[in-house]
C-alpha positions as MATLAB code, in Angstrom:
seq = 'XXXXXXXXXXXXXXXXXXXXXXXXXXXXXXXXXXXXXXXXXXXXXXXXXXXXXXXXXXXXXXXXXXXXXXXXXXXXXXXXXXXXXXXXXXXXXXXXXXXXXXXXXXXXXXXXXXXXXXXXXXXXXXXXXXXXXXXXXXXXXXXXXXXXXXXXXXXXXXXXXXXXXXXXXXXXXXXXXXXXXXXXXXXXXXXXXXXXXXXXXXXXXXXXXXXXXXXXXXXXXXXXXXXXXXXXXXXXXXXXXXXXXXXXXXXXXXXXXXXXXXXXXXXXXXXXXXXXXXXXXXXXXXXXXXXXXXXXXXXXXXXXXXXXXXXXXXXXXXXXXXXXXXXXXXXXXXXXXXXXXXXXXXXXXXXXXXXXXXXXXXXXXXXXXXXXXXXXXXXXXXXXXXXXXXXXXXXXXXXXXXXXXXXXXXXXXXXXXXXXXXXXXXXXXXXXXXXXXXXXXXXXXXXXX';
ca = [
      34.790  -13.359    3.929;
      33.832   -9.992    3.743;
      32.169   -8.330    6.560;
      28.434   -7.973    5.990;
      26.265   -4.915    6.417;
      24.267   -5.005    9.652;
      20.762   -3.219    9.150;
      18.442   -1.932   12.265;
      15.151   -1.767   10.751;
      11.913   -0.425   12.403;
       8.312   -1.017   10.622;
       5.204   -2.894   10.789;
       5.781   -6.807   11.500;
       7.537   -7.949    8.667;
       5.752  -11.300    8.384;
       2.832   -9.803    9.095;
      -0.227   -9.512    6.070;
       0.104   -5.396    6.070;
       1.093   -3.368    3.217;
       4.062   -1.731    5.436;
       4.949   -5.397    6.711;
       4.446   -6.761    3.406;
       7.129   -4.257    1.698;
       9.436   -4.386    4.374;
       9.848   -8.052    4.155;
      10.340   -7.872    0.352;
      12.870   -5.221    0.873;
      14.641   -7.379    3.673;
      14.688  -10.694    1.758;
      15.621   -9.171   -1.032;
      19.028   -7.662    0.431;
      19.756  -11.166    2.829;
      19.311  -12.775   -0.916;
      22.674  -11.359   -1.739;
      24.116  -12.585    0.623;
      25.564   -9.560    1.781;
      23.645   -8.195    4.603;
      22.489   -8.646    8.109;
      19.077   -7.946    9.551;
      17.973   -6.922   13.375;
      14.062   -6.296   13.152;
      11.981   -4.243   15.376;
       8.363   -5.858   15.108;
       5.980   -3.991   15.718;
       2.166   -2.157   14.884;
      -0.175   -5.029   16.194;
      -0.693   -6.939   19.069;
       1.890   -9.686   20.037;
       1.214  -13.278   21.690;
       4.637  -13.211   22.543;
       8.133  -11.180   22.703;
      10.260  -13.781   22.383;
      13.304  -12.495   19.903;
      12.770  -15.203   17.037;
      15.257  -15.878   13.792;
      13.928  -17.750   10.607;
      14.320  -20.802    9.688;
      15.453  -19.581    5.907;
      18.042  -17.304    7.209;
      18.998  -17.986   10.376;
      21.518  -15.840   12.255;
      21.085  -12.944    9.149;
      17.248  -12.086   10.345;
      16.851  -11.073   14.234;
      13.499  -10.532   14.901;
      12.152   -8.719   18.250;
       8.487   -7.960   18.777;
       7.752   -4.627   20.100;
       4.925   -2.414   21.059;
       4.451    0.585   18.674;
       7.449    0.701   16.364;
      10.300    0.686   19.663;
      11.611    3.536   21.629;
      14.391    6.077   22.373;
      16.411    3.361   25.131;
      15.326    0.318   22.982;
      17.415    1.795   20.086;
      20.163    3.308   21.971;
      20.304    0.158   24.018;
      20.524   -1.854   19.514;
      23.298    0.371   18.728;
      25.551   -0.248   21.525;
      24.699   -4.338   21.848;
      24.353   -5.104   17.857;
      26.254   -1.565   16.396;
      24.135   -2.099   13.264;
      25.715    0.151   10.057;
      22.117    1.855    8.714;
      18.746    2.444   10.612;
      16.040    1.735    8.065;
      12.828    2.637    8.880;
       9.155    2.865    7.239;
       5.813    4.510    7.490;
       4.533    7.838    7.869;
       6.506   10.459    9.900;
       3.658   10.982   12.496;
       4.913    7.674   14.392;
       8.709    8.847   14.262;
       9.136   11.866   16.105;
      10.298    9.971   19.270;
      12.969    8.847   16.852;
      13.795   11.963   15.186;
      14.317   13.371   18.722;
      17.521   11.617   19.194;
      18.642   11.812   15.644;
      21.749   13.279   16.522;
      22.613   10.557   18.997;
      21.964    8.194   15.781;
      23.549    9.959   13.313;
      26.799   10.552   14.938;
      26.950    6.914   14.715;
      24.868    5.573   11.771;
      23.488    6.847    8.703;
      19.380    7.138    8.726;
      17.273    5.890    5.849;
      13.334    6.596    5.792;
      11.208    4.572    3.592;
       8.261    7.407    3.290;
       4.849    6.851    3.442;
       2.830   10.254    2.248;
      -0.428    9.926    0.560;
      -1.519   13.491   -0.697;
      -0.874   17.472   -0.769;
      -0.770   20.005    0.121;
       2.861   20.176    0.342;
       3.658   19.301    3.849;
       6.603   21.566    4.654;
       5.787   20.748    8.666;
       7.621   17.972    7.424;
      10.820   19.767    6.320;
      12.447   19.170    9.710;
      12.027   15.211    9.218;
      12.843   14.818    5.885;
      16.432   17.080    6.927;
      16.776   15.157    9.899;
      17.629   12.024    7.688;
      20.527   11.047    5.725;
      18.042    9.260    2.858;
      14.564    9.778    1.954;
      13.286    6.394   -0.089;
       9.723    7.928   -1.765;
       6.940    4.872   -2.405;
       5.066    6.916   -4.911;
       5.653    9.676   -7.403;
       3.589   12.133   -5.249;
       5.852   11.682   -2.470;
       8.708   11.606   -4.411;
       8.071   14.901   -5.819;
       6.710   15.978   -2.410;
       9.899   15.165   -0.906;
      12.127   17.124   -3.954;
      10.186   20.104   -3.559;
      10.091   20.312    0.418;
      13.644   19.598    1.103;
      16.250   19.549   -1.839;
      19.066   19.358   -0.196;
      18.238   15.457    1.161;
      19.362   12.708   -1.024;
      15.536   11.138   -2.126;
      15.216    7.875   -4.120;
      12.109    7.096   -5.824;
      11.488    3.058   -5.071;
       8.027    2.333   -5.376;
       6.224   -1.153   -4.479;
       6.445   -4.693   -5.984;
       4.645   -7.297   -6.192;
       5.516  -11.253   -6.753;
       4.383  -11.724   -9.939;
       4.873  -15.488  -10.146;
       2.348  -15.894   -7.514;
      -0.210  -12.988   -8.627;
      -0.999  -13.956  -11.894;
      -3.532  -14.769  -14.274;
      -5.108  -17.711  -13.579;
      -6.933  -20.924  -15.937;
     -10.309  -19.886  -16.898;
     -11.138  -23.481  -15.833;
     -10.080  -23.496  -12.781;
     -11.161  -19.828  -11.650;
     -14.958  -21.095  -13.328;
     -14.472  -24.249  -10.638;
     -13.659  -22.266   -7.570;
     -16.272  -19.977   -8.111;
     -18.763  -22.234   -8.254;
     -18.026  -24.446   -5.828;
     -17.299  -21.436   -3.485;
     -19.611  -18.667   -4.335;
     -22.027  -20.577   -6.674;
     -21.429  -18.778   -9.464;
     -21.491  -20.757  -13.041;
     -19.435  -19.648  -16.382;
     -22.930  -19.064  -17.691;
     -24.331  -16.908  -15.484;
     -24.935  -13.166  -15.973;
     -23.144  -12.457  -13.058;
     -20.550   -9.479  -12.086;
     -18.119   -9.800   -9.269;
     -16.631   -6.980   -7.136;
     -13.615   -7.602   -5.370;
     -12.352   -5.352   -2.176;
      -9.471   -6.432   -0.244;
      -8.826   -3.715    2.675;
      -8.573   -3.123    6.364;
     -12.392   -2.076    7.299;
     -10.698    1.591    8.614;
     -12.421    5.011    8.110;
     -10.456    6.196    5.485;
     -10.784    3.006    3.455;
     -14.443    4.226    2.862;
     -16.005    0.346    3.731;
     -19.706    1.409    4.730;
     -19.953    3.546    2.080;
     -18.669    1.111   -0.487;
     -21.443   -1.007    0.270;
     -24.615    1.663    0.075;
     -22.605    2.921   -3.196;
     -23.299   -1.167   -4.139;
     -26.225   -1.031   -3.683;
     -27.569    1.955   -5.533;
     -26.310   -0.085   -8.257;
     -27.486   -3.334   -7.559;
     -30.945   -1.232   -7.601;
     -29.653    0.581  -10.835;
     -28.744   -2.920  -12.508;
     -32.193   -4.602  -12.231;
     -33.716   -1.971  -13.739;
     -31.408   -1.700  -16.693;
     -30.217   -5.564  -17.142;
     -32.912   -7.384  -15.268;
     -31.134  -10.853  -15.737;
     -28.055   -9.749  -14.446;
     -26.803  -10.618  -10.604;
     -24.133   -9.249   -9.040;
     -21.782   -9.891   -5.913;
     -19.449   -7.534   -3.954;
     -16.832   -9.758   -1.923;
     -14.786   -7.766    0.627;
     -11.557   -9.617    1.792;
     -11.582   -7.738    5.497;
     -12.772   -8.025    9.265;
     -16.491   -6.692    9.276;
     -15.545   -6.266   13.507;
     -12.936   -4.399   12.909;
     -12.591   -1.725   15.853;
     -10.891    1.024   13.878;
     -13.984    0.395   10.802;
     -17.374    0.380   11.220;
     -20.047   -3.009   11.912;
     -19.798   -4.186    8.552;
     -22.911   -7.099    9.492;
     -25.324   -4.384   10.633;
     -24.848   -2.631    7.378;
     -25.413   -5.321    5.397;
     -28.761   -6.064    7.520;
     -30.031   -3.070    7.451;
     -29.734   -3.106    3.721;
     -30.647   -6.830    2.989;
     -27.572   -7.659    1.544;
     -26.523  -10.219    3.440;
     -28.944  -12.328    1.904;
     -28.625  -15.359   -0.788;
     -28.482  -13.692   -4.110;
     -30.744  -16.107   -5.688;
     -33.225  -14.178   -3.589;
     -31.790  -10.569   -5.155;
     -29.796   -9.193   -8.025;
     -27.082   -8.449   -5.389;
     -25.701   -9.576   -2.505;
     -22.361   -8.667   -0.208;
     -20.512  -11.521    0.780;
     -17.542  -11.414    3.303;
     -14.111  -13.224    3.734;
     -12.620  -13.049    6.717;
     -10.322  -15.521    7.338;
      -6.403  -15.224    6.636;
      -5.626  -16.595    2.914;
      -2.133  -17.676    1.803;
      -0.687  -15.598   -1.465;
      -1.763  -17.885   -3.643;
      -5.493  -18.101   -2.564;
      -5.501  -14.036   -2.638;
      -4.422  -14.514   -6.241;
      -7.401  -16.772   -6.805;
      -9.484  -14.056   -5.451;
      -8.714  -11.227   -7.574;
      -8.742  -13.629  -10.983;
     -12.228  -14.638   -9.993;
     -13.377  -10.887   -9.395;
     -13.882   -8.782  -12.871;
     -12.757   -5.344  -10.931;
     -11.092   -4.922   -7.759;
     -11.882   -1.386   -6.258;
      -9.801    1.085   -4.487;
     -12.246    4.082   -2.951;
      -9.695    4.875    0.030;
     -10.174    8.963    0.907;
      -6.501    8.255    1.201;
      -3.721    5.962   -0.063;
       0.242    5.558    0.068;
      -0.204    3.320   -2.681;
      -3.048    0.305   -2.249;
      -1.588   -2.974   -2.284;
      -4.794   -4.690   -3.338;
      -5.387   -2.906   -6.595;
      -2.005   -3.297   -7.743;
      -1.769   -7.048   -6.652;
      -5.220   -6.956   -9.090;
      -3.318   -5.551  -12.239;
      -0.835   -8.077  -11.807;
      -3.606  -10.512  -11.979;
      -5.052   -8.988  -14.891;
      -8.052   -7.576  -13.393;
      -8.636   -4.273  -13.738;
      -9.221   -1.803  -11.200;
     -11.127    1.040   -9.910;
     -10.088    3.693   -7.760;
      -9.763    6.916   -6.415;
      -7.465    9.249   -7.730;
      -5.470    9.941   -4.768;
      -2.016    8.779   -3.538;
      -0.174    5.909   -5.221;
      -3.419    4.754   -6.670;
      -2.930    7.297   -9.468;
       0.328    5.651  -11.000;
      -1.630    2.586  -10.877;
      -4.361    3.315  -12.966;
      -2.222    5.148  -16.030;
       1.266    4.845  -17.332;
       2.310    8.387  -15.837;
       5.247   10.626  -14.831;
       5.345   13.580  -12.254;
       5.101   16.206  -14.692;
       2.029   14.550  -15.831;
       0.684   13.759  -12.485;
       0.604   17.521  -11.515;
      -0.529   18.769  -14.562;
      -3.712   15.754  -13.878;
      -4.162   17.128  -10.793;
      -4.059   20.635  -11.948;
      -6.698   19.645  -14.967;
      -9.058   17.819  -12.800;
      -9.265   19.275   -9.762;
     -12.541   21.783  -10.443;
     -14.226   18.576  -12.760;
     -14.808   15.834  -10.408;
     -16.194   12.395  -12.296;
     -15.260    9.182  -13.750;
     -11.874    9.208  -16.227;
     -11.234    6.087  -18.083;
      -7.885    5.226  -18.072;
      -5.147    2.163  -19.629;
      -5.941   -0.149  -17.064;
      -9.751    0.769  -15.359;
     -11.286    3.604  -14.119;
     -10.543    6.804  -12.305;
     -12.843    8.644   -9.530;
     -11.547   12.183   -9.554;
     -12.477   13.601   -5.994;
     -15.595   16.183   -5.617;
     -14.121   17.001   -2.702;
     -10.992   17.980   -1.395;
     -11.455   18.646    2.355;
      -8.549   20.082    4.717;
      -8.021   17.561    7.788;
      -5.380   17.657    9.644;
      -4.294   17.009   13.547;
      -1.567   18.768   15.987;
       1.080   16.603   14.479;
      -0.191   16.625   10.907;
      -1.532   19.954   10.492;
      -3.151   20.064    7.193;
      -3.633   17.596    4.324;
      -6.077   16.970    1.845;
      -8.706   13.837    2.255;
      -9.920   13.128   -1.245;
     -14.017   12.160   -1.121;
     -15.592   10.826   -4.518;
     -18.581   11.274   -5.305;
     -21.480    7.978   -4.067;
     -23.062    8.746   -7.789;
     -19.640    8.617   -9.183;
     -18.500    5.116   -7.586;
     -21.963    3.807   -8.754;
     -21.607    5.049  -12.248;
     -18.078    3.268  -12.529;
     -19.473    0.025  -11.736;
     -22.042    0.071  -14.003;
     -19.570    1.614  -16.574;
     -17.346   -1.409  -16.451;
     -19.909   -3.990  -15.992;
     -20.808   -2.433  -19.339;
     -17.331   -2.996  -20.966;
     -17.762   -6.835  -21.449;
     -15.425   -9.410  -20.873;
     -13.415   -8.048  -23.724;
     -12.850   -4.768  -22.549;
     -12.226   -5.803  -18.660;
      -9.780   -8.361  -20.234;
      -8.216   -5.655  -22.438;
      -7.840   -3.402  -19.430;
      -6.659   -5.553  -17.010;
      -3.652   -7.396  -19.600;
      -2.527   -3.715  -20.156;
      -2.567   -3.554  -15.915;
      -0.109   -6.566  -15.633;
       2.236   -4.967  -18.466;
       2.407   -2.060  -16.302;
       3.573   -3.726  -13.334;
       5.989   -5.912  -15.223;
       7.501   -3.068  -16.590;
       7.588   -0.615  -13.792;
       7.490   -2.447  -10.838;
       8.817   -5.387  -11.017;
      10.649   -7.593   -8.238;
      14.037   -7.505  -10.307;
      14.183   -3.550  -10.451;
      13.096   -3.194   -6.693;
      15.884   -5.305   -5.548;
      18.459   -4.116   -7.499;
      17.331   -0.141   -6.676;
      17.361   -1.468   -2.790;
      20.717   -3.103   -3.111;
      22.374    0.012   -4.783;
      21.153    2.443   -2.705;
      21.776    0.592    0.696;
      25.495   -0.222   -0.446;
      26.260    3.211   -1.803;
      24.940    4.631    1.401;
      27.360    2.072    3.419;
      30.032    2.993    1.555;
      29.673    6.856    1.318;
      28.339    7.499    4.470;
      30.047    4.828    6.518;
      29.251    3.848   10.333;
      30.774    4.562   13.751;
      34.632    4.660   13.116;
      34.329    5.400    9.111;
      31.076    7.702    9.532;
      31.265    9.829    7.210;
      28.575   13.206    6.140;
      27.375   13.955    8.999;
      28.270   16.766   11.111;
      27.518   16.483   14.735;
      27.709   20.301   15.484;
      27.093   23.262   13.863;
      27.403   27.317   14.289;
      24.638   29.100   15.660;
      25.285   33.215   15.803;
      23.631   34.814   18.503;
];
């Protein structure tokens, strides 16, 4: 039997409900499917009941995973590589929590080839990140913004452009009978009812824009009596109204009376909390008629694309990965969007929803990421977009949102993401080698002085 490839990866929990977590485990089970690789997983970015090192049930001795605070540290790896000596270090998020790693590249290098699954959500072009991107053997881009973000900061490092997937066999459209049934028996809502459901499936975080999602709602709950009085209309949000790093979700809603029956107003917010297996989160987004995406920021927004593959259509802002989402486009065109749009903030309609081109694009930064740009949309905007696509009908929404699922089948689909993982993880192995056979990588180099 041939000896299989031993991968140290560090990320989010993979079994855990997060977009980073989510990926990772796709990307993981889709390698240990081939039967051709071996996994050793640090655990971490939330809190742990436990540290016990587990393996699953599926595939046993090929998936080690350890819980760990943060995403590891500099003697938890060195201590990996000399116990396990794993033959790649895979790793994904954004650079800020990977300097501590970075730090001892050339310990890690010398041994085994490094391969960063990048997270980036929006320009300027961050060349503070130049010394990151350098300091790794293989930069793996998420979305065609950090794809070309990566090509144009450092072209000298090999960069592969692998961008989400989604299991389409699970998110998917739906019966019309059984969607009517669930929604009335679970948010009293009948096939014959006037009745237009938002769907928003987030973490309530600041830059997810959560409290002002739900004033934005209800300008146009206020805006839709006036011009459909017989219409009603519900926002669900899929998220933790406590949430420490978002804001008290409840006291919004009381202070704007939205928390009430909506038999009592046109509108009403209602909240699900709980966790939800795949296949109730597909229910969700068939029962919604838009899912929105306002985030200030976004790698690429998990919840409007798990929407398109569901055939409902989306709204969002035009920032990050969210762009490719909305429209059918390449990285020429993505620039040349940007360039086009940038001084006309508004509402675009695109293949598969809507668009919410920033009308601001404010400089924030820290003292590790000095400068980036946080995309705000307009609250007039974000109101006009719902009442835009309540507008469009059944028709149109279902129009929109079968031209969404085409786009995911064709571009990012499950088959494509494996086989671009598998490729680029073997021809790394085999190029670039590991501790005896390492290969690439020089561990000194000449300095004049």
């Amino acid at each position: 039997m041939d000896k299989k490839i031993k991968i140290l990866t560090l990320s989010d929990h993979p079994l855990s409900p997060s977009g980073v977590g989510t990926q990772t485990r796709y990307f993981i089970t889709s390698l240990l499917d081939t039967g051709k690789f071996q996994f050793y997983s640090l655990a971490g970015a939330i809190k742990h009941n436990d540290y016990n090192i587990t393996k699953t049930e599926e595939y046993q001795d090929d998936w080690t995973i350890q819980p760990v605070d943060g995403y590891g540290n500099q003697e938890m790896i060195r201590s990996i590589l000399r116990a396990w000596k794993p033959d790649i270090l895979w790793f994904m998020t954004d650079p800020r929590f990977y300097s501590w790693l970075w730090e001892i590249e050339n310990e890690v290098r010398s041994q085994v080839p490094m391969v960063y699954y990048h997270v980036w959500d929006n320009y300027p072009y961050p060349t503070y990140n130049k010394i990151w991107y350098d300091s790794t053997d293989a930069v793996v881009t998420i979305s065609k913004l950090t794809s070309d973000i990566v090509q144009t900061v450092s072209p000298d490092v090999e960069e592969h452009y692998v961008p989400h997937a989604v299991p389409t066999e699970i998110f998917k459209k739906i019966d019309e009978s059984v969607v009517s049934k669930w929604k009335k028996e679970n948010l009293d809502i009948s096939p014959s009812d006037d009745h237009f459901l938002i769907f928003w499936n987030s973490r309530n975080a600041r830059r997810k824009q959560s409290g002002s999602l739900i004033y934005w709602f209800n300008d146009f709950v206020e805006e839709l009596a006036q011009k459909h009085p017989n219409a009603k209309t519900t926002l669900l949000m899929h998220t933790d109204p406590k949430d420490p790093n978002g804001q008290d979700l409840d006291a919004i809603l009381h202070e704007l009376e939205l928390n009430q029956d909506f038999k009592n107003k046109p509108g009403v917010v209602k909240i699900s909390n709980q966790k939800l297996d795949l296949s109730m989160m597909s229910m969700l987004y068939n029962a919604a008629d838009v899912t929105v995406g306002l985030s200030d920021a976004e790698g690429f927004g998990l919840s409007t694309f798990e929407s398109l593959a569901c055939e409902t259509p989306i709204i969002v802002t035009m920032t990050g990965g969210l762009q490719e989402q909305i429209s059918k486009i390449d990285k020429v065109t993505l620039k040349q969007m940007l360039e086009r749009n940038k001084n006309n903030p508004g509402l675009v309609e695109y293949e598969h929803g809507i668009g919410l081109e920033p009308a601001s694009k404010a400089i924030i930064g820290s003292q590790q990421v000095p400068y980036i740009y946080e995309d705000r949309i307009s609250g007039n905007d974000a109101t006009a977009s719902f009442m835009k696509m309540y507008e469009y009908g059944n028709e149109k929404r279902n129009s929109l949102g079968q031209a969404g699922r085409n786009h995911v089948l064709e571009n990012y689909n499950f088959e494509n993401f494996s086989e671009k993982w598998v490729k680029i993880m073997t021809d790394i192995y085999n190029k670039k080698g590991s501790w005896e056979n390492r290969k690439g990588y020089q561990k000194w180099e000449l300095i004049a002085v």
